[in-house]
N, C-alpha and C positions, 0 to 999 in steps of 0.2 A: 465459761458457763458452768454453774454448779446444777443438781438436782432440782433443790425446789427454788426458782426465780418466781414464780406467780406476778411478784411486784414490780418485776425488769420486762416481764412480758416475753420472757425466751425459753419458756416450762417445753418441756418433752413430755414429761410422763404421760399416764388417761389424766383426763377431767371428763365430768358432765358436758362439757360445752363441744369438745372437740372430739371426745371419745379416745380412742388408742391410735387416731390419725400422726399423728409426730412420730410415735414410736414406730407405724407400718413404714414412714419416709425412710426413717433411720434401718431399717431393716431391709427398703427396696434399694437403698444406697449401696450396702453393704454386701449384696447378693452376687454383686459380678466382679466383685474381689477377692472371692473365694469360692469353689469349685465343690466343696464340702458345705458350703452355709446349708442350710437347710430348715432354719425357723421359717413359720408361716404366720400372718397377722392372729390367726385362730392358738398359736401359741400364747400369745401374749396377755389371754383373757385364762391361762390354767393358775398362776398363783393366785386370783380373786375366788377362780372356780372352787379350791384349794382351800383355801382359807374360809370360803361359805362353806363346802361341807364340814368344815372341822369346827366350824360354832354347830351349828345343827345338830352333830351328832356328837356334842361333847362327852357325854358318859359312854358311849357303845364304843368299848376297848375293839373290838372285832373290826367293827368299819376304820377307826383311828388307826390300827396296824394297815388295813390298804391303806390308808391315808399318806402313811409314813413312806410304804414302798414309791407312792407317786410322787413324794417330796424327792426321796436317795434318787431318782430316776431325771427328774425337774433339776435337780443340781448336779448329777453325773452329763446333763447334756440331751438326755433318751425322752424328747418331748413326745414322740408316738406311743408308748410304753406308759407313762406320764397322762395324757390325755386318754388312752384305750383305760387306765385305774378310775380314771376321776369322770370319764364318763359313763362307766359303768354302775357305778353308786349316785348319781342325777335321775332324779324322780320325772 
């Protein structure tokens, strides 16, 4: 299985239809095989969150430097840290 099958019918990612249901599976699967997992479905909605505030506020260097720490954070692993950035700057 690769990323996007849309046409094979065996998609993971979100869609409109199913929402981030496959990816929550893939992550309820994954939970009791590791003692350290610790993502939560509400994880999996921070690079869209992510990505909206950095169209919004493209010229405002200021918010785009949080922006950045919540990205270094999202890819070091630190989703609480990551979400406590990005929902701090959500209207």
């Amino acid at each position: 299985m690769t990323w996007n099958d849309y046409g094979e019918g065996t998609i993971i990612e979100p869609t409109q239809e199913f929402g981030y249901q496959y990816l929550g599976i893939v992550q309820n699967t994954r939970r009791p095989l590791s003692a350290d997992f610790s993502a939560t479905p509400d994880d999996l909605r921070l690079p869209l969150a992510l990505y909206r505030l950095r169209t919004a506020h493209a010229g405002d260097a200021a918010i785009n430097a949080q922006l950045d720490e919540a990205y270094t954070a999202l890819i070091a692993g630190d989703t609480p840290t990551a979400a406590a950035l990005i929902q701090a700057l959500q209207p």
